[in-house]
C-alpha positions as CSV (number, residue, x, y, z in Angstrom):
1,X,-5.4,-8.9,-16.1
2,X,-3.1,-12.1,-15.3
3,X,-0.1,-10.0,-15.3
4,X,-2.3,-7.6,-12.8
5,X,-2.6,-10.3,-10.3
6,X,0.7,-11.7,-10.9
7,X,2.3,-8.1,-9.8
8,X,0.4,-7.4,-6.9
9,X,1.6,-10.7,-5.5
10,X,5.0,-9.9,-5.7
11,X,4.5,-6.6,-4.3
12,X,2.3,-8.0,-1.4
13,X,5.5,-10.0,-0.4
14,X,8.6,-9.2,1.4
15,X,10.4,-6.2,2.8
16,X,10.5,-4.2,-0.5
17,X,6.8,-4.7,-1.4
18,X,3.7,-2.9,0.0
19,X,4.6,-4.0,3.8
20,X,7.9,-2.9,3.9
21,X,7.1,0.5,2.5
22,X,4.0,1.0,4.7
23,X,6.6,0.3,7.7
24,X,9.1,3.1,6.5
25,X,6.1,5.6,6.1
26,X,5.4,4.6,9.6
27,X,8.4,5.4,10.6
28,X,9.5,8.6,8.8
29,X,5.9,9.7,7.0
30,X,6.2,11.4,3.9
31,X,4.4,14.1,2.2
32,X,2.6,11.7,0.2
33,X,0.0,9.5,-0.7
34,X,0.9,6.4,0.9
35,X,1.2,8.6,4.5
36,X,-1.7,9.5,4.2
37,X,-3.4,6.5,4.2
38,X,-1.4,5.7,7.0
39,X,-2.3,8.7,8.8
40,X,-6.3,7.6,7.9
41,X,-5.3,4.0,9.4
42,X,-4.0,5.6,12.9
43,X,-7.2,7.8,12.9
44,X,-9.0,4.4,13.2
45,X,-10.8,5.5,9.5
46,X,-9.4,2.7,7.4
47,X,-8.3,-1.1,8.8
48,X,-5.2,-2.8,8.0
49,X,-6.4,-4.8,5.1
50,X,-8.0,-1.6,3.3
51,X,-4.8,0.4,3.4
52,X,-3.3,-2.7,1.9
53,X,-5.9,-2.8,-0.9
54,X,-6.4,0.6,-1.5
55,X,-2.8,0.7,-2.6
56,X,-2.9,-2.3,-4.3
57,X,-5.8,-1.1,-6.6
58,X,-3.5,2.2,-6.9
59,X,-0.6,0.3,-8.2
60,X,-3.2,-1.6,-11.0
61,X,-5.1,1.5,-11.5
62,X,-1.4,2.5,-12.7
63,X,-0.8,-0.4,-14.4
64,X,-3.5,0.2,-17.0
């Protein structure tokens, strides 16, 4: 579990973790998972905070 938490810190940091990449998909969206979240946020469905956790507990989900 340490090595959970540990992870998703480093991806919660900086321009290559979760931020960055959920400013690319802004950007240019894909046909993926991670746009659609996005799309979700703009809709006014999910906030800021739960697109950042939902991917978070993707990536540890994963992990597993």
């Amino acid at each position: 579990m340490f090595v959970g938490v540990v992870y998703a810190f480093i991806v919660l940091r900086g321009p290559n973790g979760i931020p960055g990449l959920l400013e690319k998909r802004r950007a240019m969206p894909q046909g993926d998972f991670v746009s659609d979240l996005i799309a979700l946020q703009s809709d006014g469905q999910l906030s800021k905070d739960e697109l950042l956790w939902c991917i978070v507990f993707m990536l540890l989900a994963g992990h597993d």
